[in-house]
Every structure is written in structure tokens, then in C-alpha cells.
N, C-alpha and C positions, 0 to 999 in steps of 0.2 A: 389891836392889830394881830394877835395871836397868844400863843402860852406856853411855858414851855414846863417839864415834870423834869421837877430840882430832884435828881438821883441824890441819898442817900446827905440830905445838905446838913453840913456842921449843924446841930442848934444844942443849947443848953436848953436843960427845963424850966429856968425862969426867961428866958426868951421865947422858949415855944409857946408859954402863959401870955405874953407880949403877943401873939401873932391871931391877934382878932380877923374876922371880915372887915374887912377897907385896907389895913392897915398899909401904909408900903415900907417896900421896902426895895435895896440894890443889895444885887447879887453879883458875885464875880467867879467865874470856875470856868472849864472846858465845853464845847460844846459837842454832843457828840451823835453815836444813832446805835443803836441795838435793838434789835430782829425789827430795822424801821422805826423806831420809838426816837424819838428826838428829845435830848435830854441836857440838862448842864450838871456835869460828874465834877467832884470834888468839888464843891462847892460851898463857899464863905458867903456871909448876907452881911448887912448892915441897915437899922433902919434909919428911914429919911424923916426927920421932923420937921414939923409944922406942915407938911403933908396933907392937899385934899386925900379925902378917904375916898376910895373905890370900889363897888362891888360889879364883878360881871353879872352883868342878867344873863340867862341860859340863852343859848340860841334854840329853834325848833331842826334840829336834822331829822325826823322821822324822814321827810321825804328820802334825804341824801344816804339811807340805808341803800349797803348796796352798789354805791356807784362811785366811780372815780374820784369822788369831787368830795368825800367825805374827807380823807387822810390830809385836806386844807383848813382844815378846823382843829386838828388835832393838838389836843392837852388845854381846850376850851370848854366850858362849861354848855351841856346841849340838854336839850329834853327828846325824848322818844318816845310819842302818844297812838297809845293805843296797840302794844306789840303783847303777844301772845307766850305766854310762857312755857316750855316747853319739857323743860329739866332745871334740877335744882339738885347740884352735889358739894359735896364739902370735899375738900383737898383733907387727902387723907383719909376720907372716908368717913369721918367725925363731927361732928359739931363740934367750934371751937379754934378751926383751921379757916381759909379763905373758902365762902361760897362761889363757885361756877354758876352762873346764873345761861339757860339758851333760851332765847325769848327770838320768836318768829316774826315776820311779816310780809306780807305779802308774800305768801309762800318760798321765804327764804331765812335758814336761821344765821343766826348774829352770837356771838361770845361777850358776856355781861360779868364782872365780879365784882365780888364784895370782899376788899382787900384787910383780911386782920388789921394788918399794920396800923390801915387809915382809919377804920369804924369796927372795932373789938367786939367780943362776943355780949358785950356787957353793954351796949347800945341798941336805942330801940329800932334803929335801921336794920342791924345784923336778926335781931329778935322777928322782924317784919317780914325780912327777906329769907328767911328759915322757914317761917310758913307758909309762904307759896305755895301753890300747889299746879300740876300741870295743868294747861287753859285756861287758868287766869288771864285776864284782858287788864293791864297795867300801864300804867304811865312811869316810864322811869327816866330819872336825873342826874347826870352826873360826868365827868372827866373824861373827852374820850383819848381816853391811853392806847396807841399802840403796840400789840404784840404781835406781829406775823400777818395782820389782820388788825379791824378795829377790836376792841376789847376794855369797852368803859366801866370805870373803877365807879362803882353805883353811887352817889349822895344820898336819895331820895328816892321812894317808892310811893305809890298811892294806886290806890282802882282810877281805873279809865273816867275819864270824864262823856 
């Protein structure tokens, strides 16, 4: 029924290793919003055993580029088919930092990243999405996080279908 982006959540590194696709888990912290980003801040988890597993399928928002009804979806897993690439910058100026991903549609552009944090330079998403190139026609997947604006934190890249 929605999703929400766990700001900065307590986890050890033998529980981050524990935190597969499906897995669940209950979280408890504050709920809050920043520049509209809806978030749970300081936040403890716990996982729930003997647990069905769950994976979200993406939804398709290509359409919903653009329009009021996108920021109802937000910190949900979407796909966006067929958007045009437009610019490709590293924070900082670098490789190595978070990529700025602008990818167009329907004569309107959109703010796309590739969050160090989440997919480092040393994966083959971040390697994929460093060689873009402008007009590329892509299919991209991933978390839409707000910042000010949509601004989805990328999973997955591919050529257009």
C-alpha cells in the first residue's frame, strides 16, 4: 500500500548481510518530510520470523511523468520505459561521487540518480549508468525518492525495449 525511505536506519553489518529481497522486517522511529521526501528518521528495525517473503514488483509510471498523481507512489519501486537521456554528471565533477542522471519525455525532463551510498562505483549499475551517453533511449528502474521534485534513486538500467 506504499513505502517509505528509512533515513539513515540503525543497522550492523551482520544484519545488513541478513537484509536479503523478501525479507521483513518492523521498523519503529519518527515519521517525517524533507524538501517533501517522506521518511522514518532515527530509526531501529527488527526482523520478523517465520515471515512470508515479499518482493514488490515495480509498477509502470512512465505515464505518471509529470503529473500530480506521481508523488502517490513515492519510495515505491517503478519502471520508466522508454525516457531519453539527456545529461549524465557526477557530483563533484568525478567518477566515484553520486551520478545526476536527466532523462526526458515527452518533451519534458525529470531528475534521475545513482546514489553512491546505495550502488558504489564498484557495481555494475554505477559502471552502466557512467556510460550513457546523451539520446540514449532507456528503460530505467528504480525508488522514486523525492527531492523538491521526483528524483528516483536508479536500481536498473537497460536499452529500451
Amino acid at each position: 500500500d506504499g513505502a517509505y525511505f528509512l533515513y539513515e536506519l540503525a543497522c550492523s553489518e551482520e544484519d545488513a548481510a541478513k537484509l536479503v529481497p523478501g525479507t521483513k522486517i518492523r521498523v519503529n522511529g519518527y515519521k517525517g518530510a524533507w524538501a517533501g521526501e517522506v521518511e522514518v528518521m532515527d530509526g531501529t528495525f527488527e526482523f520478523i520470523e517465520g515471515a512470508d517473503t515479499y518482493v514488490a514488483e515495480p509498477i509502470d509510471a512512465t505515464a505518471l511523468l509529470g503529473t500530480d498523481e506521481l508523488i502517490n507512489y513515492q519510495n515505491q519501486l517503478a519502471t520508466f520505459k522508454g525516457v531519453t537521456v539527456e545529461k549524465i554528471e557526477y557530483k563533484n565533477g568525478e567518477p566515484g561521487d553520486d551520478i545526476y542522471v536527466t532523462v526526458a519525455k515527452d518533451g519534458a525532463s525529470y531528475s534521475f540518480c545513482v546514489e553512491r551510498y546505495l550502488t558504489g562505483p564498484d557495481t555494475d549499475l554505477y559502471k552502466a549508468v557512467g556510460e550513457l551517453k546523451a539520446g540514449d533511449v532507456v528503460d530505467v528502474e528504480g525508488f522514486i525518492y523525492w527531492y523538491e521534485g521526483v528524483n528516483t534513486h536508479i536500481t536498473a538500467v537497460s536499452a529500451a525495449e
